[in-house]
C-alpha positions as CSV (number, residue, x, y, z in Angstrom):
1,X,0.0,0.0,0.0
2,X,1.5,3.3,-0.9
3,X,2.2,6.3,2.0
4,X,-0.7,9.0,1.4
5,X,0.3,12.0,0.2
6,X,-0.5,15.2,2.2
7,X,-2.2,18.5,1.8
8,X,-1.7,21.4,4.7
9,X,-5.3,23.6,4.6
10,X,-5.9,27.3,4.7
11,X,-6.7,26.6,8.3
12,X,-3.6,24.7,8.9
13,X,-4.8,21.2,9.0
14,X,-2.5,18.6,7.4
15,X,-5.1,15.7,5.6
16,X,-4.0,12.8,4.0
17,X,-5.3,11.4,0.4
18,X,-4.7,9.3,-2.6
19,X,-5.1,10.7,-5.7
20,X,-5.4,8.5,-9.0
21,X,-5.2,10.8,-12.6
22,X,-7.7,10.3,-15.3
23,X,-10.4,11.7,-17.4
24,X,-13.0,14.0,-15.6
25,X,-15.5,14.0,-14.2
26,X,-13.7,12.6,-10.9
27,X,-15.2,10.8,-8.2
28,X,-14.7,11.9,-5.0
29,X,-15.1,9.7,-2.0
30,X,-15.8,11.2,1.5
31,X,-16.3,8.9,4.3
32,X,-18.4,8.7,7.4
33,X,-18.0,9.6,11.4
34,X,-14.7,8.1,12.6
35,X,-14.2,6.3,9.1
36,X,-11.5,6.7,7.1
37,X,-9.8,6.5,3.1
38,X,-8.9,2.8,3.8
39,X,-12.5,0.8,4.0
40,X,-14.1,-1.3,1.6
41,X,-15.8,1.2,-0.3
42,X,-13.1,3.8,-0.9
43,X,-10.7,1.4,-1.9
44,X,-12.7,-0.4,-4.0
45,X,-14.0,2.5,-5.9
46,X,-10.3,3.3,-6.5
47,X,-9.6,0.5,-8.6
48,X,-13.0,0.5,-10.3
49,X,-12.3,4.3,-11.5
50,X,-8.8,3.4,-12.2
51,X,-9.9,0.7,-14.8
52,X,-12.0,3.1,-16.3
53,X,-9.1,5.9,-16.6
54,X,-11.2,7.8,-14.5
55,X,-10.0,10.5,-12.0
56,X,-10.2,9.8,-8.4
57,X,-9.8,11.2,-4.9
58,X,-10.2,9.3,-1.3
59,X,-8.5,11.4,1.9
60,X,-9.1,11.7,5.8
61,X,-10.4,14.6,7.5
62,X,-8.7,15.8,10.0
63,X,-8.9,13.4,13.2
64,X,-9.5,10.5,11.2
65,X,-7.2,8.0,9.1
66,X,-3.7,9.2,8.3
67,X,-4.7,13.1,9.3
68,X,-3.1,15.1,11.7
69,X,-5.5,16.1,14.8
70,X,-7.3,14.6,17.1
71,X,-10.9,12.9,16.6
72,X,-12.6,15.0,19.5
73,X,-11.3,18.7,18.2
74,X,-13.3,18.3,15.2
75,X,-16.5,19.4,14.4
76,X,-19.0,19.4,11.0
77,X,-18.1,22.6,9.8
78,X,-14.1,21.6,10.0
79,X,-14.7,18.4,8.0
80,X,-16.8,20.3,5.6
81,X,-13.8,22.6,5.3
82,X,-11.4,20.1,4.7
83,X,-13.2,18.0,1.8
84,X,-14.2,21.6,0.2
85,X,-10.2,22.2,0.6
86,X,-9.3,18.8,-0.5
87,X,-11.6,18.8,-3.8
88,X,-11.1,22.7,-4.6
89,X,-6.9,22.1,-4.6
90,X,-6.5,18.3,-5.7
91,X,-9.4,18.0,-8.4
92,X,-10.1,19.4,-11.9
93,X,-13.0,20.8,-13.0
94,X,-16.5,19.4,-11.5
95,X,-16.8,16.0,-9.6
96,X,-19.1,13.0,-8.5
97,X,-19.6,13.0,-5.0
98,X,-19.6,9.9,-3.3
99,X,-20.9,10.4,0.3
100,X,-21.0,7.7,2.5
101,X,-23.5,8.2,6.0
102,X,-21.5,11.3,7.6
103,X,-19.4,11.9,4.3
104,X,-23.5,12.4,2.7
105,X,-24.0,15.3,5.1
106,X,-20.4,16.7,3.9
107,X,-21.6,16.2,0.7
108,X,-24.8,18.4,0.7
109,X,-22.3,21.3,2.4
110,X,-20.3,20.8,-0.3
111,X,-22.7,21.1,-2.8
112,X,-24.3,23.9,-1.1
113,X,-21.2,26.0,-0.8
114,X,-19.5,25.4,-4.2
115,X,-22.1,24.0,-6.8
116,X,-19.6,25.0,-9.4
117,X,-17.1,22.0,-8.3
118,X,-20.3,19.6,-8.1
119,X,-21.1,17.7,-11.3
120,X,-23.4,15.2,-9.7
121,X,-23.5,13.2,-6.4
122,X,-24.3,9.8,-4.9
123,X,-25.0,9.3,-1.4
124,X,-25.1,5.9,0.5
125,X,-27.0,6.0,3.8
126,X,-26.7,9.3,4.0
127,X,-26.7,11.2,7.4
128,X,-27.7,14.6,6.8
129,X,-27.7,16.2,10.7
130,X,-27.1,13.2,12.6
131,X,-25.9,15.0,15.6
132,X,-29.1,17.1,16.3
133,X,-31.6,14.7,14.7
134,X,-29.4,11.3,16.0
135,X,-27.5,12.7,19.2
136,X,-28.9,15.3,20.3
137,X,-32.1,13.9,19.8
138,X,-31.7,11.0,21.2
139,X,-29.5,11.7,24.6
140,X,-31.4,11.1,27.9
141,X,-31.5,13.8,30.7
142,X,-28.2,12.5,32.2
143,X,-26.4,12.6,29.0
144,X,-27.1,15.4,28.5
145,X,-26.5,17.2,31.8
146,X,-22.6,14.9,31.5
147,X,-22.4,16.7,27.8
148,X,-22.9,20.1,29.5
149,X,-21.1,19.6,32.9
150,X,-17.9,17.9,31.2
151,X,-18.1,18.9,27.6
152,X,-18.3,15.5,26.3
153,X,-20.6,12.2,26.4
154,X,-19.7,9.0,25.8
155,X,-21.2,7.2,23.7
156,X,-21.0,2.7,23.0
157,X,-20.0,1.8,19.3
158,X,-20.9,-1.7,17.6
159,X,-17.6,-0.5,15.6
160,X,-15.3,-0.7,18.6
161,X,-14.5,1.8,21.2
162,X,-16.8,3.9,23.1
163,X,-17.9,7.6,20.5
164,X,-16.9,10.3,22.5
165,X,-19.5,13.1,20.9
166,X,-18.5,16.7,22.4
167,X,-20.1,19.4,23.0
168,X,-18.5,21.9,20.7
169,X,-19.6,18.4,17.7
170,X,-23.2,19.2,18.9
171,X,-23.4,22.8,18.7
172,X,-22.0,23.4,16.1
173,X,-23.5,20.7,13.8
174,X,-26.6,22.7,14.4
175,X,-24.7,26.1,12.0
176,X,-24.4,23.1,9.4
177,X,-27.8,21.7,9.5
178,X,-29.5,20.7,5.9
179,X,-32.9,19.8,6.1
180,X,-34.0,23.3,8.0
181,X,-33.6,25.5,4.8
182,X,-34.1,24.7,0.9
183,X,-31.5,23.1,-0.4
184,X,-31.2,23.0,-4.1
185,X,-29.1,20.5,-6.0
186,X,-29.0,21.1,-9.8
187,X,-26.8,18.4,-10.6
188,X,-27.8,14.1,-10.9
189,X,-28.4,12.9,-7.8
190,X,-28.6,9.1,-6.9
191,X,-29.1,8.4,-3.1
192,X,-28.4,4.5,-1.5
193,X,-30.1,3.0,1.2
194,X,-30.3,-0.5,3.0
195,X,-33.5,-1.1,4.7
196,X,-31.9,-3.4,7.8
197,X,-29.4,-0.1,8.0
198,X,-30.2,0.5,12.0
199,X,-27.7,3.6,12.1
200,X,-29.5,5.7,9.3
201,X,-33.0,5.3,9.1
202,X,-34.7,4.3,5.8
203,X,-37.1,7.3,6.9
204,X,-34.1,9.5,6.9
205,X,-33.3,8.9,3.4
206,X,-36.6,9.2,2.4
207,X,-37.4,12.8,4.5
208,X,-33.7,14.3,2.1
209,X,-35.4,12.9,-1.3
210,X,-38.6,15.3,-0.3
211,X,-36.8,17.7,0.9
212,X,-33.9,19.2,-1.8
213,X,-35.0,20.8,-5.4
214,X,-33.5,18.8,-7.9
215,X,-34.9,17.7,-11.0
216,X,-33.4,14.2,-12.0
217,X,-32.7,12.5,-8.0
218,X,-33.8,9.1,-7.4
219,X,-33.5,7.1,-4.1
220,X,-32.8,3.3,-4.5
221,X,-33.8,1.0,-1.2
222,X,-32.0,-2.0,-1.1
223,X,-33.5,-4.5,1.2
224,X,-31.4,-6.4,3.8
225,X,-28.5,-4.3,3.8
226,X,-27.2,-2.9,6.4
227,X,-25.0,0.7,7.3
228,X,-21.8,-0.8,6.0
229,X,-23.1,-1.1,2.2
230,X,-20.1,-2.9,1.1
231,X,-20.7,-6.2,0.2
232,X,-20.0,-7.3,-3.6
233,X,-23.8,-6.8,-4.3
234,X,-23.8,-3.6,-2.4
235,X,-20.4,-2.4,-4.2
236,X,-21.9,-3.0,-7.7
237,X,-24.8,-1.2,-7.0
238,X,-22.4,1.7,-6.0
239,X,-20.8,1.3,-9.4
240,X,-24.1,1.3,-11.2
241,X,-25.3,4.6,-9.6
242,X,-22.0,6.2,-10.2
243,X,-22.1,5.1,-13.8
244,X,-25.7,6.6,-14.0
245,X,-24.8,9.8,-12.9
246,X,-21.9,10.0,-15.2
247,X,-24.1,8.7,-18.0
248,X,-26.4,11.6,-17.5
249,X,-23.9,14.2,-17.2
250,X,-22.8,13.6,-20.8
251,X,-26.3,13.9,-21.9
């Protein structure tokens, strides 16, 4: 496996990627909460697009992966600020977005504060606002009287170690919120969803296909699957809508 390369922000943050060169338009993988560039999904799309000389770009945000920082300093809005640094300096010309549960959410920022670097965008179990409407919304009194008094809450993971969600993740998630305003996306736009997903709601998925202005967007529910979306079966169907989007940027 190669060593990343790195890029040092505006904001000083150094984040590691891969970078494969090829014809445009580039697919652009951003990954979920405490993920990072080196699961199934990312690495596999790698060597999908790299078969197809197409241009590609997988990286960490800051506190995840290869990235300098630490986990618990970031926030929505820094992450956000790293993929929109990440695709504006290491990319040519529009992209496909491939947002995977958090790395949806980044997606929808990113497409909201640079349209002109969006050529389309696929989202698999996408989280829009998961820390006010999955969190937040779901801590107890006593968690949330811990988040206040200590400035974090911990929080168990099926993945491994404990989450530790912060109170500065919290608050300021709700200045990056998606679903409270219009959010117009003039670009292809396929969005992914398992129905056994029990970390993103099949309801969630369905409340962002009503809610954004876009004129060719379709949602594809693919029963059994869970949050991971990475089996072979899963993976192709990631290829599919990829292609689709492509396909219907040319037209």
């Amino acid at each position: 496996m190669p060593n990343p390369s790195f890029l040092t922000t505006e904001s000083g943050r150094r984040i590691a990627y891969h970078r494969s060169e090829g014809t445009g338009p580039g697919v652009v993988f951003l990954g979920g909460f405490k993920s990072d560039m080196e699961g199934s999904k990312a690495t596999h799309l790698e060597a999908w697009c790299r078969a197809q000389n197409r241009a590609y770009l997988r990286f960490d945000y800051s506190g995840h992966g290869e990235s300098d920082g630490a986990f618990t300093d970031g926030c929505i809005g820094d992450w956000a600020a790293d993929a929109q640094a990440a695709i504006t300096q290491l990319t040519d010309g529009p992209q496909v977005l491939v947002g995977s549960s958090m790395g949806g959410w980044i997606s929808l920022l990113t497409a909201r504060a640079m349209p002109q670097k969006v050529a389309g965008l696929v989202t698999i179990a996408a989280a829009p606002d998961f820390t006010e409407d999955g969190f937040w919304a779901g801590f107890d009194v006593d968690q949330r009287a811990t988040l206040e008094a200590d400035g974090q809450v911990a929080l168990p993971s099926e993945y491994g170690e404990p989450y530790i969600i912060t109170k500065r993740l919290i608050e300021e998630g709700r200045d990056n919120l998606v679903l409270r305003s219009p959010l117009a996306l003039p670009f292809p736009v396929r969005c992914l969803q398992g129905t056994a997903d029990n970390a993103v709601m099949t309801e969630t998925a369905l409340r962002l296909l009503d809610h954004v202005t876009c004129d060719d967007i379709r949602l594809t529910l693919v029963k059994d699957k869970d949050h991971s979306f990475s089996d072979p079966e899963c993976l192709q169907i990631i290829e599919t809508a990829i292609t689709d989007v492509t396909q219907r940027i040319a037209m």
